[in-house]
C-alpha positions in Angstrom: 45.5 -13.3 28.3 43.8 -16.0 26.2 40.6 -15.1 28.0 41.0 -11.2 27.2 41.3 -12.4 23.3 38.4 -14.4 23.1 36.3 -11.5 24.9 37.6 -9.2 21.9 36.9 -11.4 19.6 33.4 -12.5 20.2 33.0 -8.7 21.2 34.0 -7.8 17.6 32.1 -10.8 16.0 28.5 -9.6 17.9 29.4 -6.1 16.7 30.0 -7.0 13.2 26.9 -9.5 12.8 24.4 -6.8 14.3 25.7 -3.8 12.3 25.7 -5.7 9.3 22.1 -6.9 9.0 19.4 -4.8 7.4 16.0 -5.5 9.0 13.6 -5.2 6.4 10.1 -3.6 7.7 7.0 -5.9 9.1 4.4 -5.7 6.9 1.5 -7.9 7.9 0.3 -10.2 5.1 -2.2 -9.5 2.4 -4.3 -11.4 -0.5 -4.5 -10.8 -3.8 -7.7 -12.3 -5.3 -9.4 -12.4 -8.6 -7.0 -9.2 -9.0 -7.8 -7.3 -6.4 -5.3 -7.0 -3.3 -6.7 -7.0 0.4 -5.2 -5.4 3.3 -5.3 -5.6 7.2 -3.7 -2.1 7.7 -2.8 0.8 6.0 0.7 0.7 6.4 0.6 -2.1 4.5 -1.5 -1.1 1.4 0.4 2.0 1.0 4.0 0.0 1.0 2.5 -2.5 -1.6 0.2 -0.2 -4.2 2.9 3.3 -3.8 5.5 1.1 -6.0 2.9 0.0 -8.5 1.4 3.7 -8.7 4.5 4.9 -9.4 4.9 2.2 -12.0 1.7 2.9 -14.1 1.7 6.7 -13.3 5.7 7.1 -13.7 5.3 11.3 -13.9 4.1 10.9 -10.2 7.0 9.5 -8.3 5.5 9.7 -5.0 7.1 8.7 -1.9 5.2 7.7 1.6 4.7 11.5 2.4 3.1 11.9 -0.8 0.8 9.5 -0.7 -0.6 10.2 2.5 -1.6 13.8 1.3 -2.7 13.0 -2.0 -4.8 10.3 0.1 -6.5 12.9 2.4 -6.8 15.0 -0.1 -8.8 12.9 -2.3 -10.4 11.1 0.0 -14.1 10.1 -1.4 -13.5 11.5 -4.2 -15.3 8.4 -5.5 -18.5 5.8 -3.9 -16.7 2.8 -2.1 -17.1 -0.4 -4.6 -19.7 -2.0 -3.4 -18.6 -5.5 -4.0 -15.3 -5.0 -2.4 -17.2 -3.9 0.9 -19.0 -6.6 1.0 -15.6 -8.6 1.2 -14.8 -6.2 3.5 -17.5 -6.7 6.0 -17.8 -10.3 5.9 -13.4 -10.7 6.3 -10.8 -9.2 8.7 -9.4 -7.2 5.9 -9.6 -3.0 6.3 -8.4 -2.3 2.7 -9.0 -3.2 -1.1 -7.4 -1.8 -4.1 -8.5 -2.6 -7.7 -6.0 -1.5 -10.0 -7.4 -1.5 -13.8 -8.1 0.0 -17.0 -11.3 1.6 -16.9 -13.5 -1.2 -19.3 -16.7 0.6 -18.0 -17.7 4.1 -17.5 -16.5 5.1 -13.9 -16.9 8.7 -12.3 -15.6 10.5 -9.2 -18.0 12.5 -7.2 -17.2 15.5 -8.6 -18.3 13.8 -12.1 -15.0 13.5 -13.8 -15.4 10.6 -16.1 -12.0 8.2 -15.4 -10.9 6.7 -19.0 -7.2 5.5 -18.0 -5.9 3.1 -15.3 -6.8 3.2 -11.9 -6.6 2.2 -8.3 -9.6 2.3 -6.3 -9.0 2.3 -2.4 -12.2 0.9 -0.7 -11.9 1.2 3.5 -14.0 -1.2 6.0 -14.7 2.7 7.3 -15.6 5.2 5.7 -13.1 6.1 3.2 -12.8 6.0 -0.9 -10.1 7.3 -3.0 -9.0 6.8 -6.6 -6.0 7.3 -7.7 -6.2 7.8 -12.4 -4.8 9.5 -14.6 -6.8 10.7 -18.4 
């Protein structure tokens, strides 16, 4: 009889500890240097900038969905940044994001001059997207 309790119990003690833990997702580290934050993957990026897009550009309130559309839809809508390729190419990184007010004159490839914050998405391939609002 003893034996039958102490199965129940540490039955009822592994059930409780698993159902009671949140695993929070495995995002693979980044770097944030001289401002600008550097990604291995993606998945990443999008779960570190979303939030702080959402922060600057609080109308937005995009969630994962909505960021991967807005992404391919305005994909090279601007040049990569040159010096954050160079980073790019010379590290393991696939992603940068600069995410600043406009000090000088910056325009998307359809020449919309960009005058407010922004986050420029530079790709080790061949992607570019900014993310502003004027």
């Amino acid at each position: 009889m003893k034996k039958t309790y102490c199965f129940i119990l540490l039955l009822l003690i592994s059930i409780f500890s698993l159902t009671s833990c949140w695993i929070s997702p495995n995002y693979k580290d980044y770097e944030e240097i001289d401002g600008i934050y550097f990604f291995y993957d993606y998945e990443t990026m999008k779960s570190v900038i979303l939030p702080k897009i959402n922060k600057s550009f609080s109308a937005w309130h995009w969630n994962n969905e909505d960021f991967d559309n807005k992404y391919e839809k305005y994909r090279n809508n601007i040049i990569k940044n040159s010096e954050d390729l160079e980073i790019l190419n010379q590290t393991e990184f696939s992603y940068s994001v600069r995410n600043k007010k406009s000090a000088k004159e910056l325009k998307t490839t359809e020449g919309r001059t960009i005058t407010s914050e922004f986050f420029w998405i530079t790709s080790k391939d061949d992607d570019s997207v900014i993310f502003f609002q004027n």
